[in-house]
C-alpha positions in Angstrom: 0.0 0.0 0.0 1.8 3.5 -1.0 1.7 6.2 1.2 1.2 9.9 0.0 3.9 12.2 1.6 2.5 15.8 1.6 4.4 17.7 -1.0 3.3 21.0 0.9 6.4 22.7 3.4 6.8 21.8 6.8 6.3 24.9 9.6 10.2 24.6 10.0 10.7 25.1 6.0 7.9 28.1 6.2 9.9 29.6 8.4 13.6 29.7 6.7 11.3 30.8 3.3 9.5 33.5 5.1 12.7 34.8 6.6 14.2 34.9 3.4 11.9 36.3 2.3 11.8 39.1 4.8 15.5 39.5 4.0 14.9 39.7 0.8 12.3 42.8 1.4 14.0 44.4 3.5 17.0 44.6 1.0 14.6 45.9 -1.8 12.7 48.2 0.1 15.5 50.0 2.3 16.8 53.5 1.1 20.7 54.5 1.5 19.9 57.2 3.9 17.7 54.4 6.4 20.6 52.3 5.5 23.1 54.7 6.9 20.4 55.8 9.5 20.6 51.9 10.9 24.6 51.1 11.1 24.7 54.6 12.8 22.4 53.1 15.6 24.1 50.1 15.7 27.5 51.9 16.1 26.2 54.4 18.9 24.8 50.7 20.8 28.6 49.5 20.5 30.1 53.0 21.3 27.6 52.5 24.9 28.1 48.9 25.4 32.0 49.4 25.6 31.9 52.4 27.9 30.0 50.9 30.0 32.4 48.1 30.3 35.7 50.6 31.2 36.7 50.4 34.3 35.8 53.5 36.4 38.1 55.5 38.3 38.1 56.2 41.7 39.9 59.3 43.6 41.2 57.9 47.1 42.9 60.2 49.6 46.0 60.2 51.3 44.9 59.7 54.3 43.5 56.5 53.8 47.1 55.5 53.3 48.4 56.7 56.6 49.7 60.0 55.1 49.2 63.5 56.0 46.2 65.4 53.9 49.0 68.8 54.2 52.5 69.4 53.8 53.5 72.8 55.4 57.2 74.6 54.7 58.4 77.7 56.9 60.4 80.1 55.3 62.2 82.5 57.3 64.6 85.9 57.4 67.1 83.7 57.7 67.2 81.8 55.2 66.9 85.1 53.0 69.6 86.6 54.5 72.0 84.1 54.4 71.3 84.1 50.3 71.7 87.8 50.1 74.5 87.9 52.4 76.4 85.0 50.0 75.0 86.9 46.7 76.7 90.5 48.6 79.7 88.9 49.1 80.3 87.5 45.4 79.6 90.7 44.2 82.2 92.8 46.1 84.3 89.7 45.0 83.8 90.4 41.7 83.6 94.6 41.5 87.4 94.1 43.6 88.6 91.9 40.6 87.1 94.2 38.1 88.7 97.0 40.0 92.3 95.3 39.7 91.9 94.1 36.1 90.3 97.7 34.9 92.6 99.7 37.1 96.1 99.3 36.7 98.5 100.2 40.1 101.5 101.4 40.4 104.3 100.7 43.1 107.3 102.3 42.7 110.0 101.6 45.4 111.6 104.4 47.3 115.0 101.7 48.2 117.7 99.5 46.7 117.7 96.0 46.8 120.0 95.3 50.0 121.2 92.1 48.6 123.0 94.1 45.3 125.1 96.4 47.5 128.5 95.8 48.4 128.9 96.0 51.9 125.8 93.2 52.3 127.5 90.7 54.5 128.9 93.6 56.5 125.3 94.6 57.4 123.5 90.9 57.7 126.5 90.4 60.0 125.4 93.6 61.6 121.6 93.7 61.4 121.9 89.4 61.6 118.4 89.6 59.3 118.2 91.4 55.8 115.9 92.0 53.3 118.1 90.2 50.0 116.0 90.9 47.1 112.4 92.0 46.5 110.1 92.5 43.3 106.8 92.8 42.4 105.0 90.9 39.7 101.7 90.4 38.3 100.6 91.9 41.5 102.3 89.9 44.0 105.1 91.3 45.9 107.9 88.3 46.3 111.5 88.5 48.0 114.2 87.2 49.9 115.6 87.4 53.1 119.0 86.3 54.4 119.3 85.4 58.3 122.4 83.8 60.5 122.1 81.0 61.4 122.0 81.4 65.7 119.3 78.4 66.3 118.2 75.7 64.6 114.6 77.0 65.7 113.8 80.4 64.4 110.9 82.3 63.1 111.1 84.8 60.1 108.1 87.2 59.1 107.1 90.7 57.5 105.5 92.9 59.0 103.3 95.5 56.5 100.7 98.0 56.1 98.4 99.5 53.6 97.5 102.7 55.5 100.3 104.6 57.2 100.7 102.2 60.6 97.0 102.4 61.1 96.7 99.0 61.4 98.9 96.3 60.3 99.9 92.4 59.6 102.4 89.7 59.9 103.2 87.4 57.3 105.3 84.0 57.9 108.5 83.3 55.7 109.1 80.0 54.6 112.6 78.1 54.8 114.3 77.7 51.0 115.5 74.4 50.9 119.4 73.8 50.7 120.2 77.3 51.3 122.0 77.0 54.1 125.8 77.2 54.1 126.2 77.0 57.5 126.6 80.4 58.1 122.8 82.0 57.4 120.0 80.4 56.0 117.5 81.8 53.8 113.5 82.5 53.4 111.3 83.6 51.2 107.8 85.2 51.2 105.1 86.3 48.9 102.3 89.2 49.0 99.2 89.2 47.3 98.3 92.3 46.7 95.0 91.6 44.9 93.7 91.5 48.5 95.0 95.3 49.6 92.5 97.2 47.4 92.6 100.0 49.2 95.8 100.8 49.7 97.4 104.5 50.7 101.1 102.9 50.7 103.1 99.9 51.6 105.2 99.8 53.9 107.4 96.5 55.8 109.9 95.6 57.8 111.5 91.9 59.1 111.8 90.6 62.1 114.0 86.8 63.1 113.3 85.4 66.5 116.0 83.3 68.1 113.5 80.4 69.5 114.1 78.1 72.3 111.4 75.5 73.2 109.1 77.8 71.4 110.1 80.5 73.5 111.7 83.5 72.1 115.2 84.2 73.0 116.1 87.0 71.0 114.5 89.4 68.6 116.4 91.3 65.5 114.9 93.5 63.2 115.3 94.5 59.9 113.8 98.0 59.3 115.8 99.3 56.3 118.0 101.6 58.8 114.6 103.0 60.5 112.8 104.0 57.7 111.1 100.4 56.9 110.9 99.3 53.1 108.6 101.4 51.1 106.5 101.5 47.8 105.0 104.5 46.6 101.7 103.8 45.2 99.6 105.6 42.5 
């Protein structure tokens, strides 16, 4: 006995042909501009959808670490005037250079150097101390002195002024090695006179102390006869 299948569709079949269908509509009846008008909406959805899914950010404070919500920094006079005081003092620094390099300074000696006269030994043995030689360069005043040799311990320095005697200051001489002969020794010193801006004259003399156990024994002087060594300066 034969069966008679039903040619007709199936409500699964309807289906697929009516969405086809529908597809198939849509695509014939849709403008450009509803075209356009739909994948804009559909981009704004996606533009929403993944905003939403950023993370959002959160402002803590710093307090809720354990830190302090303020930070508070004094500033006082002092701290000013220690600036200006080191800005003052590099400025003076620098208008004294400018006055040295812009200015030049004369010194003209008013003496002979004691060391090319003839009767030199016959004073040093004299005077025991003597100024030897002496000349100024480049600002710096550098000489020579010439001592006998009393004690092994001794102590040679200049004495000098700037202003007539109103005040004063010792400088130290240094031994020059292997200048002994047994007889006197020698030592040597250098002025900066970079230093003695303001200067009315210069003026020096020597003195050589005979130590003992760092006590002085006895004191000679070297004063250019009483009138002390002097420069003339203009």
């Amino acid at each position: 006995m034969d069966i008679l299948r039903s040619t007709s569709p199936n409500n699964h079949e309807l289906r697929k042909i009516n969405h086809f269908n529908l597809i198939e509509n849509e695509y014939t009846t849709f403008s450009s501009s509803q075209i356009k008008e739909f994948v804009y909406s559909r981009s704004i959805e996606y533009s929403s959808k993944k905003n939403h899914l950023k993370k959002k950010k959160s402002v803590r404070f710093a307090d809720a670490f354990g830190l302090q919500l303020e930070y508070v920094k004094l500033f006082t006079n002092t701290l000013f005037e220690n600036q200006f005081s080191f800005l003052e003092a590099n400025l003076n620094l620098n208008v004294n250079n400018s006055i040295i390099k812009n200015k030049e300074i004369n010194f003209q000696p008013l003496f002979e150097n004691p060391g090319l006269q003839t009767n030199f030994m016959g004073q040093l043995n004299e005077r025991k101390v003597i100024l030897e030689t002496v000349e100024i360069n480049n600002y710096e005043l550098n000489g020579y002195v010439r001592v006998i040799n009393l004690s092994f311990h001794k102590r040679v320095f200049v004495r000098y002024t700037t202003n007539n005697w109103k005040s004063y200051t010792d400088l130290d001489c240094s031994y020059v090695p292997n200048s002994s002969n047994g007889l006197t020794d020698s030592f040597k010193f250098t002025l900066n006179l970079q230093i003695e801006i303001h200067m009315d004259n210069l003026e020096f003399s020597i003195c050589y102390e005979v130590r003992s156990n760092d006590k002085i024994e006895e004191s000679y002087w070297d004063n250019n006869l009483k009138i002390n060594y002097k420069y003339c300066v203009n």
